[in-house]
C-alpha positions in Angstrom: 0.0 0.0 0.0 1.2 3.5 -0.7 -0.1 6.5 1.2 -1.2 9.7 -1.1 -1.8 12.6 0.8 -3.7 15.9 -0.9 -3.8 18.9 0.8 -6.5 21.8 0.9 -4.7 23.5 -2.1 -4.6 20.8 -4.1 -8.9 20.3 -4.1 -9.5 23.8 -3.3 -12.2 23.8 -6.3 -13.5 21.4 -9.0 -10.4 22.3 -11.2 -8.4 20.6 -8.0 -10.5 17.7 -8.0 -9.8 16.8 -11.7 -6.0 16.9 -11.2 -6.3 14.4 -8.6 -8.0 12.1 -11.2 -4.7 13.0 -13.4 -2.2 12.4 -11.1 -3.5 8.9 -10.0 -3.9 8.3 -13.8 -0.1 8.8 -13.9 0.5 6.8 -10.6 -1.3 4.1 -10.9 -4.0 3.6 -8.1 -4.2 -0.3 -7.2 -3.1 -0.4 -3.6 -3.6 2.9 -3.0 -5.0 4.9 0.5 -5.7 8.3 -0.2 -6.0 10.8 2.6 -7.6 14.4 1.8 -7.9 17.6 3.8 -10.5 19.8 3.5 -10.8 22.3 0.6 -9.2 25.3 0.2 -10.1 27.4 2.8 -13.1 25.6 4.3 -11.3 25.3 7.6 -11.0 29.1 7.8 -14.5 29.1 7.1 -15.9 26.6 9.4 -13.6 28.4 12.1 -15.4 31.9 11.7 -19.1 29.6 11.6 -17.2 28.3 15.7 -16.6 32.2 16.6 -19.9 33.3 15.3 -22.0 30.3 17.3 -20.1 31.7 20.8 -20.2 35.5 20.1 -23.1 36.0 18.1 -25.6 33.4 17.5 -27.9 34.6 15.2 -25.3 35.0 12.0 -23.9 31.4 12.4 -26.4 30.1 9.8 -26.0 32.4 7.3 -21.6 31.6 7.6 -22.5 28.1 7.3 -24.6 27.7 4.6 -22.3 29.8 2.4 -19.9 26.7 3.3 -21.9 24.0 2.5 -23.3 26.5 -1.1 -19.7 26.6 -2.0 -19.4 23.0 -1.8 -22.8 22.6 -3.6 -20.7 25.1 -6.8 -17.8 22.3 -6.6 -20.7 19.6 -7.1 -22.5 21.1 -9.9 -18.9 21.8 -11.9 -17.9 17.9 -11.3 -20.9 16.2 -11.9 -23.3 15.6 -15.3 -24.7 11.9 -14.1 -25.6 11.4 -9.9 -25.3 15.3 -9.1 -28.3 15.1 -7.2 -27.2 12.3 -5.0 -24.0 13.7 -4.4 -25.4 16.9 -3.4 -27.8 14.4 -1.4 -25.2 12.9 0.8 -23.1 15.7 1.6 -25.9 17.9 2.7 -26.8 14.9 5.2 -23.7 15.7 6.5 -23.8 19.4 6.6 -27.3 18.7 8.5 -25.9 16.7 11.3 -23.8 19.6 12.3 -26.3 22.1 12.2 -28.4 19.5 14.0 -25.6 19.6 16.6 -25.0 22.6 17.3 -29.3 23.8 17.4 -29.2 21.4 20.3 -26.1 21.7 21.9 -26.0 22.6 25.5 -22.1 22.5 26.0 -20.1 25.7 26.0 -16.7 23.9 25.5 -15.2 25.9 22.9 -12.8 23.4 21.7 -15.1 20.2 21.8 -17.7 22.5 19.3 -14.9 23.4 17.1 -13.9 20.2 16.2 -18.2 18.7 16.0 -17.6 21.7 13.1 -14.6 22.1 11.5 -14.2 18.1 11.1 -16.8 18.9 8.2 -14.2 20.4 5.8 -12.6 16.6 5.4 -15.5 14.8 5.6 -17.3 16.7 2.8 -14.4 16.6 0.3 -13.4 13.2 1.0 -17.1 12.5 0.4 -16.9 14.4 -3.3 -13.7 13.0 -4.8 -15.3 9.7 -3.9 -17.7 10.0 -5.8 -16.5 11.8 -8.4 -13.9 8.9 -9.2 -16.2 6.4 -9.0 -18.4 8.8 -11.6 -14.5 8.3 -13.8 -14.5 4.7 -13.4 -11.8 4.5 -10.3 -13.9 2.5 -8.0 -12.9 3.0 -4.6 -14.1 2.7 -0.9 -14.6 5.6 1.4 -13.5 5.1 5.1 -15.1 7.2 7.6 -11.1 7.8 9.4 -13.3 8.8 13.2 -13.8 4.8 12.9 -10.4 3.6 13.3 -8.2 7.1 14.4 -8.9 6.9 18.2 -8.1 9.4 20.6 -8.5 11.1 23.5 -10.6 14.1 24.2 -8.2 16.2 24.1 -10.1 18.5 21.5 -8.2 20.5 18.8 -5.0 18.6 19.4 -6.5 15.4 20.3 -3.5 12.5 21.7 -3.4 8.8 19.3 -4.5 5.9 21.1 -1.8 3.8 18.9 -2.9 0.2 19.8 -6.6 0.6 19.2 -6.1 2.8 15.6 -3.4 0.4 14.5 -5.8 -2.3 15.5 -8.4 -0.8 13.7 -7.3 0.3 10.4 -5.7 -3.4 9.6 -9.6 -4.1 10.0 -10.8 -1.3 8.2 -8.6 -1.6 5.3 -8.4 -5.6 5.0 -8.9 -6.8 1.5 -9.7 -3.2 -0.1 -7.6 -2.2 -3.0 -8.3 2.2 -3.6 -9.1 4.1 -0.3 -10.6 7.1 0.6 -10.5 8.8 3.6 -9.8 12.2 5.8 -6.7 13.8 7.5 -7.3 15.9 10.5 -10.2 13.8 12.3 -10.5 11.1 14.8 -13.0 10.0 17.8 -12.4 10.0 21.3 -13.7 7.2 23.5 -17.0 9.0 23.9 -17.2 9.0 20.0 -17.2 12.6 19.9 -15.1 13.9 17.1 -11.9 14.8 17.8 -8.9 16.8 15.5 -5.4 16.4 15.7 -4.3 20.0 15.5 -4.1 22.5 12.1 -2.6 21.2 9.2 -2.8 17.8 10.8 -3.9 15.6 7.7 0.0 14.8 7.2 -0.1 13.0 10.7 -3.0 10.8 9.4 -1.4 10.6 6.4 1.5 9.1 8.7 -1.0 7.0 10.8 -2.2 5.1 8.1 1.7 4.4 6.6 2.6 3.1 10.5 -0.5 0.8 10.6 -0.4 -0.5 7.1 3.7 -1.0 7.1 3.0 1.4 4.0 5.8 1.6 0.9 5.8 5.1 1.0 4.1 8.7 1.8 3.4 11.2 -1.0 2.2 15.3 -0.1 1.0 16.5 -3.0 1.4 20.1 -2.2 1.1 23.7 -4.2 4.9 23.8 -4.5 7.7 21.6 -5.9 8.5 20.0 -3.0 10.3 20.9 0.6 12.0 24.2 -0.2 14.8 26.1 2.1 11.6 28.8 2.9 8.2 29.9 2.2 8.3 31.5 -1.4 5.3 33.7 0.2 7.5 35.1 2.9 11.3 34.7 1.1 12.4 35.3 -2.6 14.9 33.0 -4.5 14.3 29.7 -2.3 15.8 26.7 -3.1 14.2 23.2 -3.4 15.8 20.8 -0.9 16.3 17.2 -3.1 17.1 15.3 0.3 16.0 15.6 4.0 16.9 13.2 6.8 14.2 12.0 9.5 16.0 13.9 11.6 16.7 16.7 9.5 12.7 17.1 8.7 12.2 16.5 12.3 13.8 19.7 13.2 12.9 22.0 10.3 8.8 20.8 11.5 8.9 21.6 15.3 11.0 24.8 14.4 7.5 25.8 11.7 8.1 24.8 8.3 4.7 24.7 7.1 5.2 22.1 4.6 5.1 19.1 7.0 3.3 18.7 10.5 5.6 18.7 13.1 3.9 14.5 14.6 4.3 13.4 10.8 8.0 12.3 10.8 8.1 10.3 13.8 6.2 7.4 13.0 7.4 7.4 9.4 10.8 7.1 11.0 10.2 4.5 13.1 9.8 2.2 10.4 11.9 3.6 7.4 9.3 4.6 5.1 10.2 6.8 2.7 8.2 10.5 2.3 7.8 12.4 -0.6 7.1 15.8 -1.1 6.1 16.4 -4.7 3.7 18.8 -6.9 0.7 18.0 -8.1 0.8 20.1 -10.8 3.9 18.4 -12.2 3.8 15.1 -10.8 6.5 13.7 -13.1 9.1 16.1 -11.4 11.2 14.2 -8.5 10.3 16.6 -5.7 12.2 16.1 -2.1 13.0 12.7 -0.4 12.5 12.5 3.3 14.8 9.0 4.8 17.6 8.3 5.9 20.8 9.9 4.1 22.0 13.0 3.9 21.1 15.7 6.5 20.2 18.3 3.8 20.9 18.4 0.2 21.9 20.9 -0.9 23.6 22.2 2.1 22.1 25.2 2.8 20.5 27.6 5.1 16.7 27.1 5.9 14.5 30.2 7.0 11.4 29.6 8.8 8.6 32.3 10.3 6.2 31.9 13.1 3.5 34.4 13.0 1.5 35.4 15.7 3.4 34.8 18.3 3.8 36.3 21.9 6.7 37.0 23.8 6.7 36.9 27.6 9.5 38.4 30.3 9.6 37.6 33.4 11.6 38.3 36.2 11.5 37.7 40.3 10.0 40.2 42.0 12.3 40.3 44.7 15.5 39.6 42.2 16.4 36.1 43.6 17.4 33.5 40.8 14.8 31.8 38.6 15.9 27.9 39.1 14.7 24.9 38.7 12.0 25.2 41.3 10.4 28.6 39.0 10.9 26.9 36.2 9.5 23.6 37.1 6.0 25.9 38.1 6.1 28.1 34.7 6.2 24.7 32.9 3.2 23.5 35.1 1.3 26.8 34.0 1.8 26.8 30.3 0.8 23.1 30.1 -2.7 23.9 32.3 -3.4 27.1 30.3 -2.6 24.8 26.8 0.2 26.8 25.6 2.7 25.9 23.1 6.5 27.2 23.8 8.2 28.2 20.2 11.6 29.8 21.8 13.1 29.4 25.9 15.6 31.8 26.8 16.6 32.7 30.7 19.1 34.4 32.9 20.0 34.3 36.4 16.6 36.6 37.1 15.1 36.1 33.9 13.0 33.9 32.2 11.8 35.0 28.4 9.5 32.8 25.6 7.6 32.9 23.1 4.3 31.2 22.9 1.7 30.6 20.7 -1.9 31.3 22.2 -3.6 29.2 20.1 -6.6 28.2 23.1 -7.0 32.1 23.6 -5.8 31.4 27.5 -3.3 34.4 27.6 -4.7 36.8 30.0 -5.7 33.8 32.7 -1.9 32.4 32.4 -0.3 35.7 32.8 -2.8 36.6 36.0 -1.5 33.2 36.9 2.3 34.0 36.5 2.0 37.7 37.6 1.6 35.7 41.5 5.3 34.9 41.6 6.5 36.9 38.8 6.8 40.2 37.1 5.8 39.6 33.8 6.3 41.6 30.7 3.6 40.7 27.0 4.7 41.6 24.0 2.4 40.5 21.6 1.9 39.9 17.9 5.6 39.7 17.6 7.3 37.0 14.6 9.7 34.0 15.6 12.4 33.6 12.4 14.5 30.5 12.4 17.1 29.9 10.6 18.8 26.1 10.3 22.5 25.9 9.2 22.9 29.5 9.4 26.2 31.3 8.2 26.7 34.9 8.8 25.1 36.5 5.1 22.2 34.3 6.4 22.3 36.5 9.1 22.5 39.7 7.6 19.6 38.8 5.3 17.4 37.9 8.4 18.8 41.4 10.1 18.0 43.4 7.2 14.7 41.7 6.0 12.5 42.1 9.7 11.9 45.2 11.6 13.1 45.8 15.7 14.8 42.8 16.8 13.8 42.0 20.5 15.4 39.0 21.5 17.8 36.9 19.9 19.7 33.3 20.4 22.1 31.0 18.5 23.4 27.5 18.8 25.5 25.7 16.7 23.1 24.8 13.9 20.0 27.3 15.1 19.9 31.0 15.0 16.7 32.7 16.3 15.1 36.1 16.3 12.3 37.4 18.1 11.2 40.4 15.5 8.5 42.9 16.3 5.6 42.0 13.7 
């Protein structure tokens, strides 16, 4: 079994869709599990429909069904035979949320968001289903809650590794072309669960570890893994070869071309990824296995947007050990927050966070107990792997004020006001 993976670009309209039916044309599709994301930017969508159901009820509809009408446009360009049924099922599916959420009496943010968001996937996966069977690919759809189990850890939901393993050998059994989503699972109360943004790699990764797949493809927007984000840096430079490790650290660091949980189960079992274009699939795009660390050697740049940057300090100016630190820790893991940059002093303790669970102000009335604490906000984290020094001097004279910076052997950093 090989693992294709397409990503929100890739099926962002009917266009998308079609190019999908090329590329497996070119592939070959017997033994085939193909995981899609959601198109375009339906997540983005069904995020604002989340904000609106908390901070404004009444205009949640109308976000909604301009989702679920731009999915109907999608339907209408694919389709001359079974339109109606197509249209059919995924508006079943579209119903059940809106069913949800009429009768929902929970105000847990993140458990709604992902009863919502988990639509995007299951809507497209639904449509390119069909729409190959309509081209004579037959194919089986797998709903992916049924076999990725987690635990209700919603929006970044933890693997239950024995019971998905276990269940996807089931699921898959005897079944030649797959369909399913990236992104979703189920917790043990069969609520559905997400494993973070941009997290249909790791189920794209899932599926490889269960299955003892022969490789992982991304079929991305871009030629493959480049040394930075052509929308952020010019002139970048496509990376032909990447070690596990290599792609390890380029992922937690924010390259945005692979999800930080995908490598590690790919790793653990030598299959080979590949990052390659789906508008030119016949190009070689970049190999992630064992081998070379990078090839070519060169510096890779990577941005975190959005980012906050706390100080703090003792308020009586006694040293921050291992004690101070041990209870910082402690807060950032209860208030969900995710640490992108750690840099202290004898009375000084400085990082950058990402507040993705909107928990800042509780943490820092938390921290302010012990601590004085400092908030810049909105500032940008830039990484750069395998720096040299006109690496540095490009970094220097690309971002505005610099307000905290850090190197170690391989790793610069730069905490940049946004």
């Amino acid at each position: 079994m090989k693992i294709f993976k397409f990503g929100g670009a890739s099926v962002k309209d009917a266009d998308g869709v079609r190019n999908i039916l090329s590329v497996l044309k070119y592939t070959g599709f017997k033994d085939t599990f193909i995981v899609v994301s959601a198109m375009g930017k339906t997540t983005n969508a069904l995020e604002k429909v989340v904000h609106s159901y908390f901070e404004n009820k009444e205009h949640y509809p109308k976000k909604f069904e301009v989702v679920r009408s731009n999915h109907h446009k999608i339907v209408e360009d694919l389709f001359t035979e079974d339109k109606a049924l197509v249209i059919e099922k995924i508006d079943a599916l579209f119903d059940k949320v809106l069913s949800f959420l009429s009768g929902n009496a929970v105000h847990n943010y993140s458990l709604v968001y992902d009863q919502v968001v988990s639509i995007g996937e299951l809507v497209s996966s639904t449509i390119i289903s069909y729409y190959l069977r309509h081209e004579d690919i037959e194919n089986t759809w797998l709903d992916a809650r049924k076999c990725i189990k987690t635990d209700n850890y919603y929006r970044d939901a933890n693997l239950d590794w024995e019971k998905t393993k276990t269940e996807i050998l089931i699921m898959v059994k005897g079944k030649s072309t797959l369909i399913s989503q990236g992104f979703i699972g189920s917790a043990p109360n069969g609520m559905t669960t997400t494993l973070g943004r941009e997290g249909s790699d790791y189920s794209a990764a899932i599926f490889a570890y269960a299955l003892v797949a022969d490789s992982v493809t991304i079929w991305k927007d871009v030629p493959g893994v480049l040394n930075g984000d052509p929308r952020e840096f010019e002139d970048t430079v496509l990376l032909n070869q990447i070690s596990y490790c290599e792609a390890i650290e380029l992922a937690f660091y924010g390259a945005s071309v692979i999800h930080p949980k995908t490598l590690q189960p790919l790793q653990g079992k030598e299959i080979p990824l590949y990052v390659k274009s789906f508008e030119n699939p016949k190009d070689p795009g970049t190999a992630v296995s064992k081998g070379k660390i990078l090839e070519p050697y060169v510096p890779c740049y990577i941005v975190k947007k959005n980012q906050t940057l706390l100080k703090l300090s003792s308020k009586d100016f006694s040293f921050i050990i291992e004690e101070n630190i041990s209870e910082i820790f402690a807060l950032l893991h209860q208030y969900k927050m995710r640490v992108d940059m750690i840099q202290n002093s004898a009375i000084s303790f400085s990082i950058c966070i990402f507040n993705k669970y909107s928990k800042l102000g509780p943490l820092v009335n938390a921290l302010n107990v012990k601590f004085n604490v400092k908030v810049t906000d909105q500032v940008a984290l830039y990484t750069i792997r395998h720096f040299d020094k006109p690496a540095i001097n490009f970094i220097k004279n690309k971002v505005g004020k610099i307000v905290l910076e850090q190197r170690t052997t391989d790793t610069a950093q730069f905490v940049v006001m946004d």
